[in-house]
N, C-alpha and C positions, 0 to 999 in steps of 0.2 A: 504494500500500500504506500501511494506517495504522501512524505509526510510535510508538511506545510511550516518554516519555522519562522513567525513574526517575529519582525525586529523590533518590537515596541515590549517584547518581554528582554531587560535586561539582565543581564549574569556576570551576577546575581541581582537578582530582584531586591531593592530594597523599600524602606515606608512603611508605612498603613496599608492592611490592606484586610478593609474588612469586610467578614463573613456575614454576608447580606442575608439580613431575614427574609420571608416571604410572607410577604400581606396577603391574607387571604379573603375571602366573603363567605364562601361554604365550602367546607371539605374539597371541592373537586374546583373550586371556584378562583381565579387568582384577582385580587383586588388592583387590576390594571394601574387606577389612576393613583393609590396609596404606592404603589413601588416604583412607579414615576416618579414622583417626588421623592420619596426616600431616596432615590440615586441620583437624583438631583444636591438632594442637600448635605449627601456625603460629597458628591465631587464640589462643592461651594465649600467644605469645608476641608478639605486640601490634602483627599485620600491620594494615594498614591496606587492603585487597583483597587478590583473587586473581586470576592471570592463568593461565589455562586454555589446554592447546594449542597452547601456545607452541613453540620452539627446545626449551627445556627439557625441556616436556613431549611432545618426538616427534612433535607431530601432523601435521607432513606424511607420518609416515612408519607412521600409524593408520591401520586400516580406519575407515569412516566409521562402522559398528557402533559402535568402543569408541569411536569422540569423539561420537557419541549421548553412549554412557552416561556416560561421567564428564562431561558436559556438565549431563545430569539430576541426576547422582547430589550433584554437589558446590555445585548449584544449591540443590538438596533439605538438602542438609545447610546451609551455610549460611543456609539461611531469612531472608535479607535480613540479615543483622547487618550485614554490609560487601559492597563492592562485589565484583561476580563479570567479569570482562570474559573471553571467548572467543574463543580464534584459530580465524581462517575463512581462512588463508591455503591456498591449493589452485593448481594448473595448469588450472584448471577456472573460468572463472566461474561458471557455473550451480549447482556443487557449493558454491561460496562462497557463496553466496547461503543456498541450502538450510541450509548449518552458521550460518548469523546468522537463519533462520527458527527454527531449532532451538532456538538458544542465548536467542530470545525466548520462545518456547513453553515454557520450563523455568526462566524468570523470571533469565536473565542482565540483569545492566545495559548491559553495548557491545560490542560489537566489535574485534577485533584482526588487520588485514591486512597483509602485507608482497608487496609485488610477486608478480606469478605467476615461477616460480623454473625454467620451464626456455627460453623463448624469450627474450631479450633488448630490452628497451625502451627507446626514447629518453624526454625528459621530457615531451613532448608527451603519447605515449601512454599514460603513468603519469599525468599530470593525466586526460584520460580516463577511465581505465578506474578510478582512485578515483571521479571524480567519477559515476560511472553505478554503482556497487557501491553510493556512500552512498543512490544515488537507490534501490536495491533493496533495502538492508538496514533492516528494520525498527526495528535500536536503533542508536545513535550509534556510529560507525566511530572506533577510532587508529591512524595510520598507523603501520606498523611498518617501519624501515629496518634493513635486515638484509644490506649489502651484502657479505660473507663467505659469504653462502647461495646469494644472488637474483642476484651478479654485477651486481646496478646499485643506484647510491647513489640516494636520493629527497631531486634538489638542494635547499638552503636556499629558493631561492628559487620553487621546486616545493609545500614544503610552506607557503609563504604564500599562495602562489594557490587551495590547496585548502582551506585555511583561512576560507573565502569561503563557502565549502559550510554552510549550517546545521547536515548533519547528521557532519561530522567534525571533532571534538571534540580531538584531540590525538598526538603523535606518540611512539611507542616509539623511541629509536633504541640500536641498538646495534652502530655504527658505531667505537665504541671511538675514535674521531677527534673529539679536543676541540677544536680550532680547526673541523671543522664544526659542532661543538656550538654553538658559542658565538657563530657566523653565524646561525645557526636565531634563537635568543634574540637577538640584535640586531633580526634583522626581524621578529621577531614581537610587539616591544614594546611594540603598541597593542594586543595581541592578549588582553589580562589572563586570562582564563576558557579559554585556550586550553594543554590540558595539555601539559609537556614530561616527560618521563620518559625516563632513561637504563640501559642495561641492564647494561654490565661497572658490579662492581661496586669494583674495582678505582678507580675513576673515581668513584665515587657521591660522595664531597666533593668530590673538586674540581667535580664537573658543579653542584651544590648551589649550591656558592659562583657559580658564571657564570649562576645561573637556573634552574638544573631545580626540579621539582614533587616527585621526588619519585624515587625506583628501583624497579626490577622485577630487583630480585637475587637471582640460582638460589640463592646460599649461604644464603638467609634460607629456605630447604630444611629446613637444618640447624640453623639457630642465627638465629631470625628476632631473639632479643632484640639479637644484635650488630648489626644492620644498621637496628634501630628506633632504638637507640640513637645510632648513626651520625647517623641523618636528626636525630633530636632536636638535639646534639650540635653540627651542623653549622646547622642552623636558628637556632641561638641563639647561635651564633660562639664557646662554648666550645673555643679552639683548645687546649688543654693536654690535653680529651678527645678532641678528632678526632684531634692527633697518637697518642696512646695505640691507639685503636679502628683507625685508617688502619695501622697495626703487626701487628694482629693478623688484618683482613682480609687482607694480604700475605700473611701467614704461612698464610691457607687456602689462597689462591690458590696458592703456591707450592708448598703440600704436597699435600694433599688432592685439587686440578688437576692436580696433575702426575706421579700414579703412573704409568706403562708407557709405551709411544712410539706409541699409537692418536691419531688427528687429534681424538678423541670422548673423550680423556682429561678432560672438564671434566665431562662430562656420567656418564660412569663414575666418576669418583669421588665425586658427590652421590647418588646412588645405594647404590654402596656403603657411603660414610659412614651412610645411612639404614638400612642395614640392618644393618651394625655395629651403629649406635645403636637397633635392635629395631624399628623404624617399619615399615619395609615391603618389599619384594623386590626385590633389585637385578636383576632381569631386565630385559634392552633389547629394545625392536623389531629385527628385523635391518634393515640386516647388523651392527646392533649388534652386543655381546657383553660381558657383565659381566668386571669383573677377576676373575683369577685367585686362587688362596687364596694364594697369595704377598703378590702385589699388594694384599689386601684384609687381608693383617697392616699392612703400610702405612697404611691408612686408617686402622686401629685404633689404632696408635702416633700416628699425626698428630693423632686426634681425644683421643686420652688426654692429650700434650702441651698442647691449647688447655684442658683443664680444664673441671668444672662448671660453670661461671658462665654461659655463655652458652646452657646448654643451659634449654627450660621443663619 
């Protein structure tokens, strides 16, 4: 298969580059005009990509319908300004494939896979089975380690091997575990063009400071200026402003994360903070289920508290 490789993905990739939710209206329904906006108002607020289909964005838990269309639709809208990468992660190889055919035919730049998430894998068969997906997917593959989902880590020394591969380009992890972070970055030292990107964002300086490229943080949802600034901020070893900025992501995590006692409280509360802030529908895929008007005064107070500034 010919494979397609934009030059508008650099290597390494670095920035913001976040894992865009999906507004929805009904289960099978995608809230067109609310993710218009939303990608409006991250790129006004100085993302540096967009990560499609992610964790964030529910897609294991899409009909392949709606990650067609917001596949198309957010390709469309972006119009190459910046980088677009889309998750192909599936229990399916075949279907993986298909959503990275997809995501080329609709002018994505790469790929976004994390292990198949209901059998269990040694590292043998995860070198494998990356190694033959990059061989099928048309635009560059990053490994995505997601082991809170997938139930298997993708070892350090797993993703140097596959590293080897021409066509994968670099590794999501959101492993939340920085001593394996910081294993990964050790071996892959000769590796320069080889992106690392971290996902809690919680962790986004300190990951910075060990070697990341760059984060893919859901809060940048919300408030992409705070987490641009972050990157900046941290890049440039201003520590008087990462102390300042590393306070106030806290205080989202703490708040805004942690309305109601659902395992899916992170992802409920970016949602509803969007729709608080007028953007788009806090509706979830099941067995989702949006907060409560209680729970969603919460949001509102939490997001009143963090103040104008960060909003675009």
């Amino acid at each position: 298969m010919e494979k397609i490789q934009y030059n508008i993905v650099r290597h390494p990739l670095r920035g913001i580059i976040p894992p865009v939710i999906t507004p929805l209206l009904a289960q099978n329904e995608l809230d067109q005009t609310g993710l218009e906006r939303l990608v409006d108002y991250m790129i006004s607020g100085g993302v540096h990509g967009l990560f499609i289909l992610g964790t964030t964005g529910e897609g294991p838990s899409l009909s392949y319908k709606l990650r067609y269309e917001i596949t198309e639709r957010v390709c469309g809208q972006v119009n190459a300004q910046l980088p677009v990468l889309v998750g192909i992660t599936d229990t399916s190889f075949s279907e993986s494939v298909k959503l990275a055919e997809k995501a080329n035919s609709a002018g994505a730049d790469a790929v976004v896979a994390a292990p198949p998430y209901y059998f269990t894998n040694n590292q043998s068969e995860l070198a494998e089975y990356f190694s033959v997906l990059a061989d099928e997917s048309p635009l560059p593959l990053f490994l995505y380690n997601m082991p809170s989902h997938t139930k298997v880590n993708i070892a350090a020394k797993t993703v140097l091997k596959l590293s080897d591969h021409e066509n994968i380009i670099g590794l999501k992890d959101s492993s939340a575990n920085l001593v394996y972070f910081q294993k990964v970055v050790r071996l892959m030292e000769s590796r320069s063009e080889f992106s690392l990107l971290v996902g809690p964002e919680e962790l986004l300086m300190q990951s910075i400071l060990s070697g990341a490229h760059g984060g893919v943080n859901g809060g940048a949802n919300m408030f992409p200026k705070l987490y641009v600034k972050m990157y900046e901020a941290t890049r440039s070893q201003n520590f008087e402003e990462m102390e300042k900025l590393q306070k106030i992501i806290m205080q989202v995590s703490s708040t805004i994360y942690s309305v109601g006692d659902s395992p899916g409280s992170y992802l409920q509360g970016v949602k509803s903070a969007l729709s608080v802030m007028g953007i788009c529908s806090d509706k979830m895929s099941l067995p989702g289920k949006p907060h409560s008007a209680e729970e969603k005064k919460m949001i509102q107070i939490a997001i009143e508290d963090l103040g104008d500034e960060w909003k675009t």
